[in-house]
Short mmCIF file of the C-alpha atoms (twelve columns), coordinates in Angstrom:
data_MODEL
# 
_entry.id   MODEL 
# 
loop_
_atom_site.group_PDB 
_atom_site.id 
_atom_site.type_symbol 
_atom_site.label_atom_id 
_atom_site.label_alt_id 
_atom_site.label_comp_id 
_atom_site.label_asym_id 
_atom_site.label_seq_id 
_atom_site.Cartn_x 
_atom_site.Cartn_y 
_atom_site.Cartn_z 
_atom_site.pdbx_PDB_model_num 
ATOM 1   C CA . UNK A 1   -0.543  -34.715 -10.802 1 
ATOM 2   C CA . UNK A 2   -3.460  -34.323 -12.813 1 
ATOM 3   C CA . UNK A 3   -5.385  -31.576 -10.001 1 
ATOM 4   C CA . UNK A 4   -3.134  -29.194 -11.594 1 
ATOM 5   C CA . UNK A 5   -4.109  -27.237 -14.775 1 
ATOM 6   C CA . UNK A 6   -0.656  -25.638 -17.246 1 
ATOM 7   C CA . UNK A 7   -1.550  -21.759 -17.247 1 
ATOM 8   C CA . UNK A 8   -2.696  -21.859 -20.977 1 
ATOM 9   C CA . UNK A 9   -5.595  -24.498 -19.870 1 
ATOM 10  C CA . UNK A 10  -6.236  -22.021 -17.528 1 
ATOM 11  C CA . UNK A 11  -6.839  -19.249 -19.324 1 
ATOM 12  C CA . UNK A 12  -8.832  -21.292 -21.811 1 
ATOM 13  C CA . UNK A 13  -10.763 -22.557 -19.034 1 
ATOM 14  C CA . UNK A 14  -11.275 -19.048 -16.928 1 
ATOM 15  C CA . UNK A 15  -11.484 -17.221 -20.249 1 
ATOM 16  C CA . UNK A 16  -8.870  -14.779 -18.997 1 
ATOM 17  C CA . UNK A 17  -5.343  -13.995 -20.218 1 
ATOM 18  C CA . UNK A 18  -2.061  -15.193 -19.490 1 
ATOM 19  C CA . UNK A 19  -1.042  -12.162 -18.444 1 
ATOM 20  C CA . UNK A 20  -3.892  -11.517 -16.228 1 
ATOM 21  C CA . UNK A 21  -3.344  -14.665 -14.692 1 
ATOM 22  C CA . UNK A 22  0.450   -13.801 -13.843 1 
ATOM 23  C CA . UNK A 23  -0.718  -10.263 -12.563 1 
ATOM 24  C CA . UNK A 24  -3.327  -12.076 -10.163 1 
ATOM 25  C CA . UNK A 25  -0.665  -14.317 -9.125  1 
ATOM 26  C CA . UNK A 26  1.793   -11.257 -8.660  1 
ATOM 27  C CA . UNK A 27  -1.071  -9.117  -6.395  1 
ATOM 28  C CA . UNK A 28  -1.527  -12.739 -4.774  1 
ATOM 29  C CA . UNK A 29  -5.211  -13.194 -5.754  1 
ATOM 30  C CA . UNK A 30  -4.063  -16.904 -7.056  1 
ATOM 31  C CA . UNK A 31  -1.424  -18.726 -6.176  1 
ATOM 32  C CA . UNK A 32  0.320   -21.742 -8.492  1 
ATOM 33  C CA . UNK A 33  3.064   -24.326 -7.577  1 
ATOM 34  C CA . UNK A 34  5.843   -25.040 -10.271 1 
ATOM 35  C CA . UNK A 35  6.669   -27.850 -12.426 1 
ATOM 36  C CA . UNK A 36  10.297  -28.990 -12.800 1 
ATOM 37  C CA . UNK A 37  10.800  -26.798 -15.499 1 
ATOM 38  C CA . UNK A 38  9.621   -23.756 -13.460 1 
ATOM 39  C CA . UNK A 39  6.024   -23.430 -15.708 1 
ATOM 40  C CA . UNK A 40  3.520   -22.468 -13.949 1 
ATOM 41  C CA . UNK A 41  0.477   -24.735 -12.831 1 
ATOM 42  C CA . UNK A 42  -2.641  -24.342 -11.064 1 
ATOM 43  C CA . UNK A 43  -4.744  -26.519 -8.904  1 
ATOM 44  C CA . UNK A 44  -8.173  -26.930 -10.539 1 
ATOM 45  C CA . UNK A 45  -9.744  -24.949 -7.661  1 
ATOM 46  C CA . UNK A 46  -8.235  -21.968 -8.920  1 
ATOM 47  C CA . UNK A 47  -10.961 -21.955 -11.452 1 
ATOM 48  C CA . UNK A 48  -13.219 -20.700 -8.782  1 
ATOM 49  C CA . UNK A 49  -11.560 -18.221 -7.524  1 
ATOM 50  C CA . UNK A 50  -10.778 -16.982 -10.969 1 
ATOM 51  C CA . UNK A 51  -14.387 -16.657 -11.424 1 
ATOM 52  C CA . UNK A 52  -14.908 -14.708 -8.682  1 
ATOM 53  C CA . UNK A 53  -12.459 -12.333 -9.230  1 
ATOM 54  C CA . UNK A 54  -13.787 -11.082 -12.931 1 
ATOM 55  C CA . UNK A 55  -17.476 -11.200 -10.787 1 
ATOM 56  C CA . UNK A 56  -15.796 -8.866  -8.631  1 
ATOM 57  C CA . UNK A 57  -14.572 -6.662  -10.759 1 
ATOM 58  C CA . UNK A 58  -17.831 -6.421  -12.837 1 
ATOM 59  C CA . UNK A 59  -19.560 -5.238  -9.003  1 
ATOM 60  C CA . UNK A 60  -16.711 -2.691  -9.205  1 
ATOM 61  C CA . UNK A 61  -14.811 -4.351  -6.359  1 
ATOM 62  C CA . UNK A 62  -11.094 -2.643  -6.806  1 
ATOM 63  C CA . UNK A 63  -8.086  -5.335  -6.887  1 
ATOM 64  C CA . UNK A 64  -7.578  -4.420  -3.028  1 
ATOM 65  C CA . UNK A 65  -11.282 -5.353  -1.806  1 
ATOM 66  C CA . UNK A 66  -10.904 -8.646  -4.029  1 
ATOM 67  C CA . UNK A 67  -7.434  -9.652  -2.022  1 
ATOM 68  C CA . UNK A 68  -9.999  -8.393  0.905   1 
ATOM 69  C CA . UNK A 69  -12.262 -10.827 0.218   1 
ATOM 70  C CA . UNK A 70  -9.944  -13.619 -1.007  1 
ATOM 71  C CA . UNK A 71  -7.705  -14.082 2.462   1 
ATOM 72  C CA . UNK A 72  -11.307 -14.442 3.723   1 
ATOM 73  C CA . UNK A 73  -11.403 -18.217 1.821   1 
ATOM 74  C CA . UNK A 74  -9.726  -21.509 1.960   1 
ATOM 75  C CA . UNK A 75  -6.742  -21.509 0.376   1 
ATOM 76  C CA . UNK A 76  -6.083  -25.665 0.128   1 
ATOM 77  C CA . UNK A 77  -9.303  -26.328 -1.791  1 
ATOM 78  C CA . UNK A 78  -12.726 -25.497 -3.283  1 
ATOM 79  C CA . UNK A 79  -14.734 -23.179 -1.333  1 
ATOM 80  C CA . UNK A 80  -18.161 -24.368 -0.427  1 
ATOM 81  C CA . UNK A 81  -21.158 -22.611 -1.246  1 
ATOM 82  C CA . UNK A 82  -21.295 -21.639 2.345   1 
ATOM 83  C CA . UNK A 83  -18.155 -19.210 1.790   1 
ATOM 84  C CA . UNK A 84  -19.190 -17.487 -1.449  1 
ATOM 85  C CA . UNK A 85  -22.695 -16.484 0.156   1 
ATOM 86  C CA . UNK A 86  -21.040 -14.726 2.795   1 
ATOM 87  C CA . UNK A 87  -19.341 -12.909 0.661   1 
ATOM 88  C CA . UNK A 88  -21.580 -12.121 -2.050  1 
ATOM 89  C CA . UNK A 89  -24.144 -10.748 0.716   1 
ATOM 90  C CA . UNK A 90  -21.765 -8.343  1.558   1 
ATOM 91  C CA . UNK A 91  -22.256 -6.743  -2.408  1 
ATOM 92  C CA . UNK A 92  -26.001 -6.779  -2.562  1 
ATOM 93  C CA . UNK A 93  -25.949 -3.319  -1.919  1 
ATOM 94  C CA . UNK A 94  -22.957 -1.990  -4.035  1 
ATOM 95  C CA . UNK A 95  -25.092 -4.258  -7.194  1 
ATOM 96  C CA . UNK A 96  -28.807 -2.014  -5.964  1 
ATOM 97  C CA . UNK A 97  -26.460 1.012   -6.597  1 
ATOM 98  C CA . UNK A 98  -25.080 0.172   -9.470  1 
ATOM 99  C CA . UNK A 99  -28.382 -0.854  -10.718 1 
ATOM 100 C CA . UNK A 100 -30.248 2.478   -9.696  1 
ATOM 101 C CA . UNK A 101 -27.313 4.269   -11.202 1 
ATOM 102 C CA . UNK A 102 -27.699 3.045   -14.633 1 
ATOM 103 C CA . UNK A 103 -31.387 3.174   -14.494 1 
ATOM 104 C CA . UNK A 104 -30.832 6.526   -14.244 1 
ATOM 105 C CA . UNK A 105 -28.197 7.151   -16.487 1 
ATOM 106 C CA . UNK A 106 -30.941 5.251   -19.055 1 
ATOM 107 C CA . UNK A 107 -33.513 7.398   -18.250 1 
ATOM 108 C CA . UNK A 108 -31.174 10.345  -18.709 1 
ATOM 109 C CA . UNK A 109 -29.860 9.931   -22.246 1 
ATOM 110 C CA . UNK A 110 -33.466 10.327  -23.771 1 
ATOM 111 C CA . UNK A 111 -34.218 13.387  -21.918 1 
ATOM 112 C CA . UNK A 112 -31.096 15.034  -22.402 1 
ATOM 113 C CA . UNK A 113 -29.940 13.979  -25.347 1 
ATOM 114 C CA . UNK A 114 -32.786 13.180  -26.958 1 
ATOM 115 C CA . UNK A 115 -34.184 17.169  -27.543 1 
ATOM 116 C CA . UNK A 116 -31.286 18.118  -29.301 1 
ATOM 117 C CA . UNK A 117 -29.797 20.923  -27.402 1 
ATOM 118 C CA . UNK A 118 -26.792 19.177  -25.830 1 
ATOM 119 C CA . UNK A 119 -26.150 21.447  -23.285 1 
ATOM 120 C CA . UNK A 120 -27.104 21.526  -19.805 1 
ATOM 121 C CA . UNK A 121 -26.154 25.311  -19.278 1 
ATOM 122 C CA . UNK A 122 -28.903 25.857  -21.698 1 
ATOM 123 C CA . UNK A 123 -30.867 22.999  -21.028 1 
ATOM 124 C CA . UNK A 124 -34.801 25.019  -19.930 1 
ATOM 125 C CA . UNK A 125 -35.926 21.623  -18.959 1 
ATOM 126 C CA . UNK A 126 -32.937 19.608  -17.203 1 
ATOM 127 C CA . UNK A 127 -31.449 22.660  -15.654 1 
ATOM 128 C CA . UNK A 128 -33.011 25.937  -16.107 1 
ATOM 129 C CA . UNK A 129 -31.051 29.036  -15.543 1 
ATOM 130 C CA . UNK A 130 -28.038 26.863  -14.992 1 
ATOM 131 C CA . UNK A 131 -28.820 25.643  -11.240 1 
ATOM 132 C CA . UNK A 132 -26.419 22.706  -11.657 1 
ATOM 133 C CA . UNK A 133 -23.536 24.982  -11.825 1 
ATOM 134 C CA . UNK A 134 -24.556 26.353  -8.308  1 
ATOM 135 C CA . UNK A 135 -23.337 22.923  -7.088  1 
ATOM 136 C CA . UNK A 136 -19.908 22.000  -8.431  1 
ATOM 137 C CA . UNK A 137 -18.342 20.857  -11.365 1 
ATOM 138 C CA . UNK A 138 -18.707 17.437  -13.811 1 
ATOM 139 C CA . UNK A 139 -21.390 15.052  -14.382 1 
ATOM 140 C CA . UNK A 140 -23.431 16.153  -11.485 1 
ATOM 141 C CA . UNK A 141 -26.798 14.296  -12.545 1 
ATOM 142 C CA . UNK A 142 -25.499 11.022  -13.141 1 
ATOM 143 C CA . UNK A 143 -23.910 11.354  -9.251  1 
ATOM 144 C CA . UNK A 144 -25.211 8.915   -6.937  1 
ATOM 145 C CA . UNK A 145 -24.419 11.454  -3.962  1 
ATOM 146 C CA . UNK A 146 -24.901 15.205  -4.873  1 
ATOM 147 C CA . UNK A 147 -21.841 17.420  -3.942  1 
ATOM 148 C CA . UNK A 148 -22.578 21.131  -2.672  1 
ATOM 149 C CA . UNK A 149 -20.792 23.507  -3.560  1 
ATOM 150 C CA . UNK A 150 -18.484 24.674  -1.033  1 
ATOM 151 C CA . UNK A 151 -18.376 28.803  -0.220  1 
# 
């Protein structure tokens, strides 16, 4: 059969490990048939879907939204580009987030970091008197979604 790719020309392929590849099979992200000798192999269209998992995770997609997604495509072959459009539309907003988030964080480590201080308790411009402190705990102004303190 030459569809179907050993698991080393896989992970050459993909660009992902072995041992990743086994754990996707394992959390059944991927599937594989075996050979005589009980190897592993893959059809070529697993390529894809390989792909789209190490997209995922880069959106921040946990292993449980990928499966999510995954049962949503043909198993049996290639998906078009049909299927990955519905599901990529369904991310444009997690990637805006993401996006705004580190365009803050950017903007953050020269006015924070850059003066010199390094500390926020202190800070006279970032957080006079403290005020952060009034709301919780942790990284507060990197936060997407403020929390309040609770009384």
């Amino acid at each position: 059969m030459d569809d179907l790719l050993t698991i080393s020309e896989v992970a050459e392929r993909s660009g992902v490990a072995s041992s990743a590849l086994r754990f996707y099979e394992d959390k059944k992200l991927i599937r594989s048939v075996r050979a005589g000798s009980g190897h592993r192999q893959y059809p070529r269209h697993v390529l894809r879907r390989i792909a789209f998992i190490v997209f995922a995770q880069k959106v921040g997609l946990s292993l449980e939204e990928i499966a999510e997604e995954i049962a949503k495509l043909p198993e049996d072959h290639t998906p078009s580009g049909q299927d990955w459009s519905k599901l990529s539309k369904r991310w444009t907003e997690r990637v805006e987030e993401k996006i705004a988030e580190l365009e803050k964080l950017r903007s953050g480590l020269t006015a924070c970091i850059g003066c010199g201080c390094l500390s926020l308790a202190r800070c006279k411009f970032a957080n006079p008197g403290d005020r952060l402190g009034n709301y919780g705990h942790g990284p507060l102004r990197w936060l997407v979604k403020s929390r309040k303190k609770t009384k």
